[in-house]
C-alpha positions as YAML, in Angstrom:
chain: A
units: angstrom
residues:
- id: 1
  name: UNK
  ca: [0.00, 0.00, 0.00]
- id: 2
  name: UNK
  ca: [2.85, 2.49, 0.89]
- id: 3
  name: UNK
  ca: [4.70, 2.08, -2.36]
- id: 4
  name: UNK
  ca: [1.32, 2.26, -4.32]
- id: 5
  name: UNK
  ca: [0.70, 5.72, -2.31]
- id: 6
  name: UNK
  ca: [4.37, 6.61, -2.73]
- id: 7
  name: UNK
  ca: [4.40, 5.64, -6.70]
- id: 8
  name: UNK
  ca: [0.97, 7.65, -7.33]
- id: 9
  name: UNK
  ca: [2.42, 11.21, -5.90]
- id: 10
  name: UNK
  ca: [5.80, 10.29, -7.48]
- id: 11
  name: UNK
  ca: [3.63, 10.60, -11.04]
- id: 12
  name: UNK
  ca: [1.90, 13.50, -9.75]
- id: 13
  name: UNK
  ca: [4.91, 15.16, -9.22]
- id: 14
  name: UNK
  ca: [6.52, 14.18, -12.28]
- id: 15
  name: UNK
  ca: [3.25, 15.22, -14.15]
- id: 16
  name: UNK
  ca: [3.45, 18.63, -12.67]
- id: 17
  name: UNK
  ca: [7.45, 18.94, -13.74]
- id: 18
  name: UNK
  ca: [6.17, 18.00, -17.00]
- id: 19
  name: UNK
  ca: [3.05, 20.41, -17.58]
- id: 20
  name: UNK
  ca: [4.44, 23.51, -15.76]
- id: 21
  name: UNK
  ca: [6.99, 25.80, -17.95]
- id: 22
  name: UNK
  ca: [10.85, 25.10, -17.08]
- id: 23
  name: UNK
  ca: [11.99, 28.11, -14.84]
- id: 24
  name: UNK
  ca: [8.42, 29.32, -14.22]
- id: 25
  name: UNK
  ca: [8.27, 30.58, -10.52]
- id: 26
  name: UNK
  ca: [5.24, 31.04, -8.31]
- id: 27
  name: UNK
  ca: [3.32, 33.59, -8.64]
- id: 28
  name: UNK
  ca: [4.11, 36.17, -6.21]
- id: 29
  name: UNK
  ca: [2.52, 38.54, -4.05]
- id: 30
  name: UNK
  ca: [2.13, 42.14, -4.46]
- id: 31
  name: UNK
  ca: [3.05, 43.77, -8.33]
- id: 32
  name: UNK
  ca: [5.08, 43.68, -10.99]
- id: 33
  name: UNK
  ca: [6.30, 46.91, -12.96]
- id: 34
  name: UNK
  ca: [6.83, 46.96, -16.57]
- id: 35
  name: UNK
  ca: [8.14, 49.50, -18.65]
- id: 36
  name: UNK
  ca: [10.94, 51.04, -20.85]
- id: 37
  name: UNK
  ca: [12.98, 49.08, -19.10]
- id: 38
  name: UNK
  ca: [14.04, 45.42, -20.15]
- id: 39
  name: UNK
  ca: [13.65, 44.59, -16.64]
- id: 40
  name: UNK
  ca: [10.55, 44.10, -14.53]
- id: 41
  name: UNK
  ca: [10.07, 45.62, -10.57]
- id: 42
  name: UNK
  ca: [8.12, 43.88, -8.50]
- id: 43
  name: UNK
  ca: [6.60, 45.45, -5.32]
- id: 44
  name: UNK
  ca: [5.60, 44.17, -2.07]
- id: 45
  name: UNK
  ca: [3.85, 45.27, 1.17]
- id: 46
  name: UNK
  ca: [7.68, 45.92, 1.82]
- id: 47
  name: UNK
  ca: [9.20, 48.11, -0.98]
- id: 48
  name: UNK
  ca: [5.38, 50.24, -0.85]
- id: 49
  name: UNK
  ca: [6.11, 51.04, 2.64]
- id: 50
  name: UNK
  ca: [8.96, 52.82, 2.12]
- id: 51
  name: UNK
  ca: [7.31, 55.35, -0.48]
- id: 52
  name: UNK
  ca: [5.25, 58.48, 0.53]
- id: 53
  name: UNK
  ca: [1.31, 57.74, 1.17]
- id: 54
  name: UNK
  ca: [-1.38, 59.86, -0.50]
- id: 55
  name: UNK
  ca: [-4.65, 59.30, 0.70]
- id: 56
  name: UNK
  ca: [-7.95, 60.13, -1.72]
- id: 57
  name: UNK
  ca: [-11.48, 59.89, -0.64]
- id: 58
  name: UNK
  ca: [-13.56, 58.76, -3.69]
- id: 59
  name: UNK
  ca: [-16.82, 58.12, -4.47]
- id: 60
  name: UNK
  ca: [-18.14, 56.38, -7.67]
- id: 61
  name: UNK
  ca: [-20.93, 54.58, -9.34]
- id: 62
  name: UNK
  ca: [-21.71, 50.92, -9.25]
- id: 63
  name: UNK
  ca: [-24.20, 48.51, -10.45]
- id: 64
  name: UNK
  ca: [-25.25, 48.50, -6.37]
- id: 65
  name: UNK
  ca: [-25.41, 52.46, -6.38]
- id: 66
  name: UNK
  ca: [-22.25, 55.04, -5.13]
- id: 67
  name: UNK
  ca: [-19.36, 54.05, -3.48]
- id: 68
  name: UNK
  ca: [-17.28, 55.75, -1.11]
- id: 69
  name: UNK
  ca: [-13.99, 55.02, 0.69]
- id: 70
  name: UNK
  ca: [-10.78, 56.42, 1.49]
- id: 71
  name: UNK
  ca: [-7.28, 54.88, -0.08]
- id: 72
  name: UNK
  ca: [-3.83, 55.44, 0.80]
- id: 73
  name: UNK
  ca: [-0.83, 54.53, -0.82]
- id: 74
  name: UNK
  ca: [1.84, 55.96, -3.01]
- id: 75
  name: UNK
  ca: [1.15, 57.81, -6.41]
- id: 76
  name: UNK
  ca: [1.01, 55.52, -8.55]
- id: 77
  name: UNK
  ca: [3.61, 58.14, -10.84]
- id: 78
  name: UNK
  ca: [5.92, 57.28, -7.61]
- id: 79
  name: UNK
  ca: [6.15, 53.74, -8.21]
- id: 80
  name: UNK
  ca: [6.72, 53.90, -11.84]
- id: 81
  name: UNK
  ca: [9.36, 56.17, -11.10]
- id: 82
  name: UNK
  ca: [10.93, 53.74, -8.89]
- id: 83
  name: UNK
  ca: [10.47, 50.92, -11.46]
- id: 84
  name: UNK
  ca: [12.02, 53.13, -13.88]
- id: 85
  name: UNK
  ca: [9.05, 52.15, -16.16]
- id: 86
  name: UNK
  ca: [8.89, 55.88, -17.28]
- id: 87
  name: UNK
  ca: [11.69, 58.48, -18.05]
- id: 88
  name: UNK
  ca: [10.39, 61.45, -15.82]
- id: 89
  name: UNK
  ca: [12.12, 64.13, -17.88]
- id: 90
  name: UNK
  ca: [10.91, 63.02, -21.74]
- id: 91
  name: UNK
  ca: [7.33, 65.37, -21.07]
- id: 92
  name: UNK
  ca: [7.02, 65.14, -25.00]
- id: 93
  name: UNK
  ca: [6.71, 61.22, -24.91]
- id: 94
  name: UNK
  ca: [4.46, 60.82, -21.82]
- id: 95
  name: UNK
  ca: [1.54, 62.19, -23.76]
- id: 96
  name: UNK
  ca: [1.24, 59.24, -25.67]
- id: 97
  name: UNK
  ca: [1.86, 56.88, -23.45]
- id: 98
  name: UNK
  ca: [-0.40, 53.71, -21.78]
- id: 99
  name: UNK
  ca: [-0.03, 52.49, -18.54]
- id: 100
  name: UNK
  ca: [-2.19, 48.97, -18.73]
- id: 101
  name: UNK
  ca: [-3.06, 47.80, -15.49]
- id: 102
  name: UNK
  ca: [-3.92, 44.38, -14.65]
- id: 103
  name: UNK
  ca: [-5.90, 42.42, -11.67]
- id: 104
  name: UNK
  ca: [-5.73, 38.66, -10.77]
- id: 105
  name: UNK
  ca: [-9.06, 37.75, -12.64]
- id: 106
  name: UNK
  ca: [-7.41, 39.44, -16.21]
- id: 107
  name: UNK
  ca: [-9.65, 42.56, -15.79]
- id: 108
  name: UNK
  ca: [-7.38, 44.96, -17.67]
- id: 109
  name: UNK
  ca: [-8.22, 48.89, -17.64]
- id: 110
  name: UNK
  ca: [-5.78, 51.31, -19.12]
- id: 111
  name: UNK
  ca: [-4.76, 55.21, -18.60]
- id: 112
  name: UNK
  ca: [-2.59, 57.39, -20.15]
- id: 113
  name: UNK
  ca: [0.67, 58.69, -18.63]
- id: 114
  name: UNK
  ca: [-0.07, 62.11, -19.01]
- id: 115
  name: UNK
  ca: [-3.35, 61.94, -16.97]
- id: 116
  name: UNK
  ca: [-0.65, 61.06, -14.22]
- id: 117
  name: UNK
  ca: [2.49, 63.31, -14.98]
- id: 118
  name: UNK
  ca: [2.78, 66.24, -12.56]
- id: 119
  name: UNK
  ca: [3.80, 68.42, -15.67]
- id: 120
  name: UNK
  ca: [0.16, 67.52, -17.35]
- id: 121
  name: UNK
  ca: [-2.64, 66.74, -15.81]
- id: 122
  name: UNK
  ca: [-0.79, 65.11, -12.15]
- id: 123
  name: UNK
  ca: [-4.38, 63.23, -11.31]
- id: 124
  name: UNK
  ca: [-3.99, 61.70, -7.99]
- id: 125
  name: UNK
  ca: [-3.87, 57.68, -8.94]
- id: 126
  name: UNK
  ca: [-2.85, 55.39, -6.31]
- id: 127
  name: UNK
  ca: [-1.65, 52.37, -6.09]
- id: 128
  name: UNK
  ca: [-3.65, 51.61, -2.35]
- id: 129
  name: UNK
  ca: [-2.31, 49.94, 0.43]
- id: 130
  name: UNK
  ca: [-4.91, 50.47, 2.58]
- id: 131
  name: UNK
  ca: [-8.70, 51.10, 2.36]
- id: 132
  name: UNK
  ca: [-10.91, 52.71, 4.80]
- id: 133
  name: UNK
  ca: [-7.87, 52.93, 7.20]
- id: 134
  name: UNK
  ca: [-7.12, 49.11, 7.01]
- id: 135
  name: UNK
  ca: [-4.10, 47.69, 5.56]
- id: 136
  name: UNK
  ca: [-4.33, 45.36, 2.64]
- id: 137
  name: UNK
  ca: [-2.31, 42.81, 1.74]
- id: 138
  name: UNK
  ca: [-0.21, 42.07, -0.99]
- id: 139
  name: UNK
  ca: [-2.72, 39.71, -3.15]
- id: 140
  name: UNK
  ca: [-5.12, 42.64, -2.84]
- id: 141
  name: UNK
  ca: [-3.39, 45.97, -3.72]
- id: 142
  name: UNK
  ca: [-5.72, 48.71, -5.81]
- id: 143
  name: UNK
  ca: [-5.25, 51.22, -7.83]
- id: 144
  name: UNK
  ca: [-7.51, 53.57, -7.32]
- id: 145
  name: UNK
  ca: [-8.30, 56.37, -9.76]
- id: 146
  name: UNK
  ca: [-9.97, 59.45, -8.60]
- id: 147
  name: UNK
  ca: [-12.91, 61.80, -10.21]
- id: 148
  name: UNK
  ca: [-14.02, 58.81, -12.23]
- id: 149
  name: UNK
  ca: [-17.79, 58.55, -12.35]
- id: 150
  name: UNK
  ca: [-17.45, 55.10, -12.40]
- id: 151
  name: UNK
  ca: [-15.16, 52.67, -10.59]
- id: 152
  name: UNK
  ca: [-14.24, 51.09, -13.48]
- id: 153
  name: UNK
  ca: [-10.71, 52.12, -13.73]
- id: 154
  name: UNK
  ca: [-9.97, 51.13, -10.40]
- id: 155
  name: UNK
  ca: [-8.41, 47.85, -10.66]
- id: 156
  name: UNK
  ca: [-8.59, 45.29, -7.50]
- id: 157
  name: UNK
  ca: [-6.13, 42.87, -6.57]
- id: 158
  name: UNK
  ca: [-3.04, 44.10, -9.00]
- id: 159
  name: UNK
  ca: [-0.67, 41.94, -10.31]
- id: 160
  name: UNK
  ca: [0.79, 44.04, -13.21]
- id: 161
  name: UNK
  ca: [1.30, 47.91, -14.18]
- id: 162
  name: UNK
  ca: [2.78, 48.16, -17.82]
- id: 163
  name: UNK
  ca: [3.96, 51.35, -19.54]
- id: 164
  name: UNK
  ca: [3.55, 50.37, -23.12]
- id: 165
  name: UNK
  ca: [5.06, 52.88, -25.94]
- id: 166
  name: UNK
  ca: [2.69, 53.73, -28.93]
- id: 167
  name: UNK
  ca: [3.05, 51.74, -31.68]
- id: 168
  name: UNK
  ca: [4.47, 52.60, -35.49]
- id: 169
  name: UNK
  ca: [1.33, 53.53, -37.73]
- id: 170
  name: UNK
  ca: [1.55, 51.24, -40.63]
...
């Protein structure tokens, strides 16, 4: 009986060696940063912390009616600073520029870079840490986009913020 046990999650494991990409990692907590950068940032609870907090009271539509709650976390500019997914000083290229942000589900909403540059329009987009005065963690970071009329834009549960350059006309 042992060795039939033993033999059976031997093959499981050798299955899952077998269907799972070489080198692929476990998904991690918190968010990865893309950009015009070759390489990728990820941030924790940990690296956040160490960034300034805005907070933003907001208050949007849903199917269930208006929603209201406070965020706090770092601008969400501030992070893609730190990822050096954006060059700060090119103003001329921000403006048409796409930050695509992604949630755990694959719910994708997008925004332009120059809705958060401080030399355009410097809209106060977060990238929340907490909500309503309560910490979240790392599987459940938000980026919260303010003056919407609709929530829509405000993307639970982050995995990935990418700054993607516009593409050649053809």
């Amino acid at each position: 009986m042992f060795v039939r046990s033993f033999g059976f999650g031997l093959g499981m494991l050798v299955a899952a060696a077998i269907l799972s990409p070489l080198g692929a990692a476990e998904p991690q907590s918190g968010v990865t940063v893309a950009g015009q950068t070759n390489t990728a940032a990820h941030f924790g609870i940990e690296e956040l912390a160490g960034l300034p907090k805005t907070q933003v009271n907001i208050a949007f539509l849903t199917d269930h009616g208006t929603h209201e709650s406070s965020f706090e976390g770092p601008l969400l500019w501030t992070v893609l600073q730190k990822a050096n997914a954006i060059e700060p000083d090119k103003h001329r290229e921000q403006v048409s520029q796409t930050i695509i942000i992604t949630g755990r589900d694959g719910y994708r909403a997008a925004l332009a870079v120059g809705e958060i540059a401080p030399e355009f329009e410097g809209k106060q987009v977060i990238l929340a840490e907490k909500m309503d005065g309560q910490p979240l963690d790392a599987d459940h970071l938000r980026v919260v986009v303010p003056l919407d009329k609709r929530g829509g834009r405000s993307v639970r549960e982050v995995t990935r913020i990418e700054v993607l350059l516009p593409s050649e006309p053809k």
